[in-house]
N, CA, C and O atoms as a printed pandas DataFrame, in Angstrom:
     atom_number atom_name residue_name chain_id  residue_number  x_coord  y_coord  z_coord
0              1         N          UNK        A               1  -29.628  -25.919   -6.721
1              2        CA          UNK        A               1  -28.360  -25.266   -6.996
2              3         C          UNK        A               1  -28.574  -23.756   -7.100
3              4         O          UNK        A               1  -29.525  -23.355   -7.772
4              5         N          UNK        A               2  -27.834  -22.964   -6.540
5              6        CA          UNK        A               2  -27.854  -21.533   -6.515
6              7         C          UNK        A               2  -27.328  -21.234   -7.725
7              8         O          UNK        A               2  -26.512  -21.933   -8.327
8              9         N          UNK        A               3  -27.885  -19.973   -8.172
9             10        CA          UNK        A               3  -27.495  -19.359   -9.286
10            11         C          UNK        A               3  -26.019  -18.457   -9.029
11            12         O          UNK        A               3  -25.921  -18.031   -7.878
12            13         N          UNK        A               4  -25.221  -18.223   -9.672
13            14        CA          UNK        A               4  -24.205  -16.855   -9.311
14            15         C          UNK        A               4  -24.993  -15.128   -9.334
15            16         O          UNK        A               4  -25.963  -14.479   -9.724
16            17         N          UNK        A               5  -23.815  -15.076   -8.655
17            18        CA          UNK        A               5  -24.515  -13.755   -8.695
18            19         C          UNK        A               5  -23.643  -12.771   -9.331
19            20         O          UNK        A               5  -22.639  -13.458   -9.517
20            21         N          UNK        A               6  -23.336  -11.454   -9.846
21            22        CA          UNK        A               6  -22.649  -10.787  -10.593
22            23         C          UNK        A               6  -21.780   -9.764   -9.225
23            24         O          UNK        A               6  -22.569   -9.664   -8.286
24            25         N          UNK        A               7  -20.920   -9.297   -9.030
25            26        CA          UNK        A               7  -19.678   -8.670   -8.084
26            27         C          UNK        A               7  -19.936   -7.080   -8.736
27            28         O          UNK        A               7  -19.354   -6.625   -9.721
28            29         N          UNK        A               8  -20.860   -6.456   -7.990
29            30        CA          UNK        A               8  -20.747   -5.194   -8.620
30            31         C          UNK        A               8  -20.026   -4.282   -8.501
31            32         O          UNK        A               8  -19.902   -3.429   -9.380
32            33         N          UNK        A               9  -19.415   -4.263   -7.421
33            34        CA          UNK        A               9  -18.093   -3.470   -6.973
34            35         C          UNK        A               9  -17.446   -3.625   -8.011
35            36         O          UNK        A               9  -17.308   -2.705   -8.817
36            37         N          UNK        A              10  -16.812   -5.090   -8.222
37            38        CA          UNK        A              10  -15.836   -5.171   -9.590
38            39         C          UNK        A              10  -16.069   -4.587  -10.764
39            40         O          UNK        A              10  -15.187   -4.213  -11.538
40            41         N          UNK        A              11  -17.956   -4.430  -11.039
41            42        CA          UNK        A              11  -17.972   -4.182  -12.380
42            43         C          UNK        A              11  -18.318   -2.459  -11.969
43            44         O          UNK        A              11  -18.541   -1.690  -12.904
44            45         N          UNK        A              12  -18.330   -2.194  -11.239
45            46        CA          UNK        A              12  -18.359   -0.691  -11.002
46            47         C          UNK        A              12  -17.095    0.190  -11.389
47            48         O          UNK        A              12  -16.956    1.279  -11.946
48            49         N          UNK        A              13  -15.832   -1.202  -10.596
49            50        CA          UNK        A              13  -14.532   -0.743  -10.801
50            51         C          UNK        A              13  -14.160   -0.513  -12.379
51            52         O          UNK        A              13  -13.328    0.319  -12.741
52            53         N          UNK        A              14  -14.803   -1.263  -13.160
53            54        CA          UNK        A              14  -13.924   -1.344  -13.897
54            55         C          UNK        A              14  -14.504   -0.528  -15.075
55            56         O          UNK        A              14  -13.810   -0.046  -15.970
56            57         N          UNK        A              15  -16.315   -0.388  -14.953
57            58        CA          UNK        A              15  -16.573    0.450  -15.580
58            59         C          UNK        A              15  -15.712    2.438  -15.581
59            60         O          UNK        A              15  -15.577    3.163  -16.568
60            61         N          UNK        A              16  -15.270    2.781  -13.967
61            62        CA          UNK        A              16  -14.914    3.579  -13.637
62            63         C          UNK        A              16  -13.111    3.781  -14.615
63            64         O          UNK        A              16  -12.688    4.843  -15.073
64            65         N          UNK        A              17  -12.464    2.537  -14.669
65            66        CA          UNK        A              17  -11.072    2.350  -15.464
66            67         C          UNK        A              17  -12.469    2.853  -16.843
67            68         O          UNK        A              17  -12.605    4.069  -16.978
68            69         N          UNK        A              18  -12.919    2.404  -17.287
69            70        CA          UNK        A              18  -13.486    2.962  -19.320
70            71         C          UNK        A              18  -13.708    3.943  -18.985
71            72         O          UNK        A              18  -13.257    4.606  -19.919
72            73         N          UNK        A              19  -14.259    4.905  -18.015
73            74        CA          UNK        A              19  -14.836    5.921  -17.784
74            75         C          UNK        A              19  -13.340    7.050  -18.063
75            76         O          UNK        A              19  -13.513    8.005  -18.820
76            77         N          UNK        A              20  -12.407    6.915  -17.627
77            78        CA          UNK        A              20  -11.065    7.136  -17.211
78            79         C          UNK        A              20  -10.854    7.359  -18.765
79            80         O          UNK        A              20  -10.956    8.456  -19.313
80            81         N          UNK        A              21  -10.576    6.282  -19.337
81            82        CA          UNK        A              21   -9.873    5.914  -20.661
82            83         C          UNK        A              21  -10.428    6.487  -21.662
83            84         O          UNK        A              21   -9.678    6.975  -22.507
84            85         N          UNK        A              22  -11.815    6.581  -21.835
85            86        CA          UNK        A              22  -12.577    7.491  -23.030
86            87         C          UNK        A              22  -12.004    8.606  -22.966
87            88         O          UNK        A              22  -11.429    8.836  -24.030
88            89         N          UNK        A              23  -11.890    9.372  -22.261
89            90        CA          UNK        A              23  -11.333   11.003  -22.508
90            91         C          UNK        A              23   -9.899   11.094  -22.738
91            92         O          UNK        A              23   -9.424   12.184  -23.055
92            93         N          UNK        A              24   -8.886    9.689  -22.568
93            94        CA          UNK        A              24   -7.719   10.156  -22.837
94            95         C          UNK        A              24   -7.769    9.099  -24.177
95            96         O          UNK        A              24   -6.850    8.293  -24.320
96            97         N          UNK        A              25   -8.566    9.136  -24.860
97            98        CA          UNK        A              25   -8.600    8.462  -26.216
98            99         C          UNK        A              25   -8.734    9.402  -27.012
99           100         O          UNK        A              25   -8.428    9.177  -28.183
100          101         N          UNK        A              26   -9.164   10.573  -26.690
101          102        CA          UNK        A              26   -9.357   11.917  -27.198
102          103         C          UNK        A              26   -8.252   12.498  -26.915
103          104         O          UNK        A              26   -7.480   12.505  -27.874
104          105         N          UNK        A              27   -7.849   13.005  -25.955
105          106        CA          UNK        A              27   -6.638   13.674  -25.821
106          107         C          UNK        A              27   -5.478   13.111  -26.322
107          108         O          UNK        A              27   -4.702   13.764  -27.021
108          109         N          UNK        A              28   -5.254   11.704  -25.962
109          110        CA          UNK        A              28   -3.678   11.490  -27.000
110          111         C          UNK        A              28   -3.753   11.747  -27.946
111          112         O          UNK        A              28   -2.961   12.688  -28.004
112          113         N          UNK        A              29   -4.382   11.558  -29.440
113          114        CA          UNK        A              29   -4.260   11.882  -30.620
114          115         C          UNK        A              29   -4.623   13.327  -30.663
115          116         O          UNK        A              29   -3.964   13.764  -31.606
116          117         N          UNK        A              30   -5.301   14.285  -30.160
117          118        CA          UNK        A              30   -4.949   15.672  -30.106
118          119         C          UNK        A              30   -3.631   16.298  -29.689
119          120         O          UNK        A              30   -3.241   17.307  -30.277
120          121         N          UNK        A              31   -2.790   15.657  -28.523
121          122        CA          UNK        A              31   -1.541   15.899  -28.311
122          123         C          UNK        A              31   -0.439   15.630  -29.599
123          124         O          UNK        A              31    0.615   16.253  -29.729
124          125         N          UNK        A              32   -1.086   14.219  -30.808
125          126        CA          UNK        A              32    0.235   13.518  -31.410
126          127         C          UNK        A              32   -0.498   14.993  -32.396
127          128         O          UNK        A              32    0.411   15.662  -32.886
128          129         N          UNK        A              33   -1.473   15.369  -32.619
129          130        CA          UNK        A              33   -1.638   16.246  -34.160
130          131         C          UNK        A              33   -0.859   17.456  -33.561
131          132         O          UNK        A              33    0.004   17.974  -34.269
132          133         N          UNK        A              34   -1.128   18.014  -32.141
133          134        CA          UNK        A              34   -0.487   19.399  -32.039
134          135         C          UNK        A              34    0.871   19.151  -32.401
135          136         O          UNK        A              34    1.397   19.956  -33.170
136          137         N          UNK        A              35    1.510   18.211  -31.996
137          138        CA          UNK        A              35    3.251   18.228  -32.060
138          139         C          UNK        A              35    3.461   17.918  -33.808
139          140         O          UNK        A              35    4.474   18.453  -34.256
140          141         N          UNK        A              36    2.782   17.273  -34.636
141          142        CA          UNK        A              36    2.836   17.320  -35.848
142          143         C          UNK        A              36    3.202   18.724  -36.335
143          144         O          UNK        A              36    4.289   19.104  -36.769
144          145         N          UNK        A              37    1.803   19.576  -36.136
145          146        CA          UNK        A              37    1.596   20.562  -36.449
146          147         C          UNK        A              37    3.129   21.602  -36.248
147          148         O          UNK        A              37    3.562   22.437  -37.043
148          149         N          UNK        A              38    3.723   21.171  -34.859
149          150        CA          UNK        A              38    4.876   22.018  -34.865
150          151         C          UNK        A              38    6.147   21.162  -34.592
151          152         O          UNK        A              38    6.570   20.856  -33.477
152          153         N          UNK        A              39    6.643   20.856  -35.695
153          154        CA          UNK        A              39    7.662   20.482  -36.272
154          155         C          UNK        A              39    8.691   21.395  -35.846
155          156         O          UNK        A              39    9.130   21.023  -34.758
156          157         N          UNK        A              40    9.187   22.318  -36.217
157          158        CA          UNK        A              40   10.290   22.900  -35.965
158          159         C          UNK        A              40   10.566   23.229  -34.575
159          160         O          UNK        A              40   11.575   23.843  -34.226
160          161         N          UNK        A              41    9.617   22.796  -33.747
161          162        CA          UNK        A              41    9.928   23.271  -32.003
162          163         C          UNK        A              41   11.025   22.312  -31.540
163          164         O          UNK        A              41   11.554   21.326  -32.052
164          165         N          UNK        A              42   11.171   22.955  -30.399
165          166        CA          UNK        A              42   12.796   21.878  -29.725
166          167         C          UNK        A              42   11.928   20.602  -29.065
167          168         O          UNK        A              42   12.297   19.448  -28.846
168          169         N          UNK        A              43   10.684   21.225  -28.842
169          170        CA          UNK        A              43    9.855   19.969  -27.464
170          171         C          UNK        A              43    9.353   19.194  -28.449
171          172         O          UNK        A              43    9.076   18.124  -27.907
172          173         N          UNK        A              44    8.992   19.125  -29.986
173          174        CA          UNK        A              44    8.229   18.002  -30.399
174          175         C          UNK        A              44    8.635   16.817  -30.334
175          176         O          UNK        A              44    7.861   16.043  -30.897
176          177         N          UNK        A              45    9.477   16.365  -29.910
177          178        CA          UNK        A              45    9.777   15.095  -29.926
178          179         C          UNK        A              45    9.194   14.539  -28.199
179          180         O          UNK        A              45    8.840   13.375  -28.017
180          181         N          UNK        A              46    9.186   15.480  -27.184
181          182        CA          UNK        A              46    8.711   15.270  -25.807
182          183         C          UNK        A              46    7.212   14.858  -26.037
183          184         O          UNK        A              46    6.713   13.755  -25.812
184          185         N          UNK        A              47    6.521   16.136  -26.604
185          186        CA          UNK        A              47    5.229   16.170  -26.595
186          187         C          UNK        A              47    4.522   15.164  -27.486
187          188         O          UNK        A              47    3.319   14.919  -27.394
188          189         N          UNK        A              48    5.429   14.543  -28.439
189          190        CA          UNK        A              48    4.874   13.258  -29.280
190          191         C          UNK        A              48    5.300   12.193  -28.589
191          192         O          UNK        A              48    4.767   11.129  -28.903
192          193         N          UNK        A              49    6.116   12.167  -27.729
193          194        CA          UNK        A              49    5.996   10.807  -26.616
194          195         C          UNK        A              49    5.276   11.068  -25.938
195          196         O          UNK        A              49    4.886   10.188  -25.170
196          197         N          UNK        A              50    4.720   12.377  -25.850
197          198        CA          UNK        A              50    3.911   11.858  -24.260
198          199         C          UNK        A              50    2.224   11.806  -25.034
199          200         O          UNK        A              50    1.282   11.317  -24.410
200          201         N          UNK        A              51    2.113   12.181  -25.953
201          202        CA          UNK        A              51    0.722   11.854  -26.577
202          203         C          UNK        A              51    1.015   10.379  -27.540
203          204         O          UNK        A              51    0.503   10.271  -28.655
204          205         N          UNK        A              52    1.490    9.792  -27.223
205          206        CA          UNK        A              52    1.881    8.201  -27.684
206          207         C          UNK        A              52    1.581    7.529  -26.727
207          208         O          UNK        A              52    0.710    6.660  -26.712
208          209         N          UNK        A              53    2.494    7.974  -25.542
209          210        CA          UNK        A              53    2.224    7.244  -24.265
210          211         C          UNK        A              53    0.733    7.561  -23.473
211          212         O          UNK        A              53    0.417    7.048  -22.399
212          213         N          UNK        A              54    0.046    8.350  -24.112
213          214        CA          UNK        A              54   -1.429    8.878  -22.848
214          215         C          UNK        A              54   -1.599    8.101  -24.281
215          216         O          UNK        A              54   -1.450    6.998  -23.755
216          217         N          UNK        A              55   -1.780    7.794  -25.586
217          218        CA          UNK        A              55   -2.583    6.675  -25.983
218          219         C          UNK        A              55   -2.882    5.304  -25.893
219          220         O          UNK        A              55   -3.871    4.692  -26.295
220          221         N          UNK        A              56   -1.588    4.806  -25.137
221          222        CA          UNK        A              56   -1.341    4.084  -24.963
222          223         C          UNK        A              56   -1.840    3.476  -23.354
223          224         O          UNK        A              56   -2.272    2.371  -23.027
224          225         N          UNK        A              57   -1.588    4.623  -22.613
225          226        CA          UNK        A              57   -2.045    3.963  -21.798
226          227         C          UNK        A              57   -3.981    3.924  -21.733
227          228         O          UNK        A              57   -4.338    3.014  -20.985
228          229         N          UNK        A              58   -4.814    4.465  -22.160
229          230        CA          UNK        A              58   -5.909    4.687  -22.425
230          231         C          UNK        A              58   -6.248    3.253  -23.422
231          232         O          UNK        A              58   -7.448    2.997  -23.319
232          233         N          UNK        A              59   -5.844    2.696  -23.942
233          234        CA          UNK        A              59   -6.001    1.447  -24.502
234          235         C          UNK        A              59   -5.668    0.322  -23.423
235          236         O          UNK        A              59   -6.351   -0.702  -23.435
236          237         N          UNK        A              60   -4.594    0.480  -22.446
237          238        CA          UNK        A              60   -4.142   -0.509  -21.646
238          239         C          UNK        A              60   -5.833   -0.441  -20.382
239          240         O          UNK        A              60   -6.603   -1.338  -20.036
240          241         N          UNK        A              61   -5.793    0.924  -20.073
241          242        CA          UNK        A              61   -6.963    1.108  -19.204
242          243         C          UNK        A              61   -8.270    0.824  -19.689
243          244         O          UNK        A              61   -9.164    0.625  -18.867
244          245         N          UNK        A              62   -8.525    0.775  -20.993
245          246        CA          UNK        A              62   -9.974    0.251  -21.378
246          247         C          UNK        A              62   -9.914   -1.108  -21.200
247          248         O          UNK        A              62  -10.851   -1.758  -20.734
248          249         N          UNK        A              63   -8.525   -1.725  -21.657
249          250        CA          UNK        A              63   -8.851   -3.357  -21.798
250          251         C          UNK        A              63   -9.022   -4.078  -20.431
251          252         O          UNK        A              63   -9.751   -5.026  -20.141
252          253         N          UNK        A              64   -7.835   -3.113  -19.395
253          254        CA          UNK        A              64   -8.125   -3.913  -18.211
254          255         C          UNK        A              64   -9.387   -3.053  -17.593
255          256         O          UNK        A              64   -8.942   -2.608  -16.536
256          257         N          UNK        A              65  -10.031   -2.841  -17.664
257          258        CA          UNK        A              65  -11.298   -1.954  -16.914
258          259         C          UNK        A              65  -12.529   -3.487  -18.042
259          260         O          UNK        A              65  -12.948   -4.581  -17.665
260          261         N          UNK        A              66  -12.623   -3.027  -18.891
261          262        CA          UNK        A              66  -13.502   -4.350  -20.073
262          263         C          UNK        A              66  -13.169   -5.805  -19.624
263          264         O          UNK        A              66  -13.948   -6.643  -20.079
264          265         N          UNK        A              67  -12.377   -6.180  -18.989
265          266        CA          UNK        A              67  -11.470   -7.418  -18.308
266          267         C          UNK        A              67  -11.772   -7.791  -16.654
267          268         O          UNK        A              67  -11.703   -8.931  -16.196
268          269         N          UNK        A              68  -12.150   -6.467  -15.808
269          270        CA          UNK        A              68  -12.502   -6.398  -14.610
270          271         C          UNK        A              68  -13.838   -7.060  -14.573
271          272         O          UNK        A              68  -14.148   -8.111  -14.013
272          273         N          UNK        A              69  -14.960   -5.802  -15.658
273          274        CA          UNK        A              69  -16.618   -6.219  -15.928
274          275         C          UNK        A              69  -16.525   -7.539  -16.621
275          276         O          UNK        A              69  -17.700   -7.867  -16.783
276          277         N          UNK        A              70  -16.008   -8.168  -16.954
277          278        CA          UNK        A              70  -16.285   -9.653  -17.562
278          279         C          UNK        A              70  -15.736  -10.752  -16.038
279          280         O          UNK        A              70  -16.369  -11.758  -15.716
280          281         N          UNK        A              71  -14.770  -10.378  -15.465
281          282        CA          UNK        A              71  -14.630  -10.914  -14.637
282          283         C          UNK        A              71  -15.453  -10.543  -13.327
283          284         O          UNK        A              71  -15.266  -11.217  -12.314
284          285         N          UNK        A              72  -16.262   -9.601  -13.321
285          286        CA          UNK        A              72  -16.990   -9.575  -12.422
286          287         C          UNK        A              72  -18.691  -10.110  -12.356
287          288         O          UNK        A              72  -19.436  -10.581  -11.497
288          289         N          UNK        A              73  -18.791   -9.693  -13.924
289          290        CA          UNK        A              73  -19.763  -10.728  -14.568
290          291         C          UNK        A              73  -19.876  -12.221  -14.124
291          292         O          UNK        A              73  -20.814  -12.711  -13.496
292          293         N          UNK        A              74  -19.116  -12.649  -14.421
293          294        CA          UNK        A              74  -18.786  -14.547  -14.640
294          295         C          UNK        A              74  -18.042  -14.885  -12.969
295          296         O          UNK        A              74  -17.595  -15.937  -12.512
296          297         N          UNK        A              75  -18.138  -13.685  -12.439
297          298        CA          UNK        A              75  -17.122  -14.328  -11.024
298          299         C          UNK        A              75  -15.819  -15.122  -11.092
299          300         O          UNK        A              75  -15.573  -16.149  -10.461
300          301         N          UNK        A              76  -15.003  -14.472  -11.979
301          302        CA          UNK        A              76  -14.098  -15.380  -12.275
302          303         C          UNK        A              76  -13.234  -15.062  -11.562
303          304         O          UNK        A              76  -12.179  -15.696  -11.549
C-alpha cells in the first residue's frame, strides 16, 4: 500500500493566505486605536469600520489559509 503524499502547492497556498493575515492583525487594531483616539472627527465612525473590517477579515484569512495546510496535509 502506498503511503500519501502531502500537496505542497496547497500548503504553500495557504501558508501564503497566514503570511497575508499576520500583518493585517497588526494593522486593524492600530486603525480601531487611531479612530478612538479621535473622537471628535466627522470620519471616525468610517475609519472604525474599516479597522473592524481589515480585522476581520485577517481572522477569516488565517483560518482559511490554516484550513488549506491541513487539507493539504491529509489530502483531503
Amino acid at each position: 500500500m502506498e503511503t500519501p503524499k502531502t500537496d505542497k502547492v496547497r500548503i504553500y497556498k495557504g501558508l501564503q493566505k497566514i503570511f497575508i493575515a499576520i500583518p493585517l492583525m497588526f494593522v486593524g487594531p492600530i486603525i480601531i486605536y487611531s479612530s478612538f483616539k479621535n473622537e471628535t472627527h466627522f470620519l471616525y465612525y468610517p475609519v472604525l469600520i474599516l479597522g473592524c473590517l481589515i480585522c476581520l477579515f485577517s481572522m477569516y484569512l488565517f483560518f482559511k489559509g490554516l484550513r488549506t495546510i491541513v487539507n493539504g496535509l491529509f489530502n483531503d
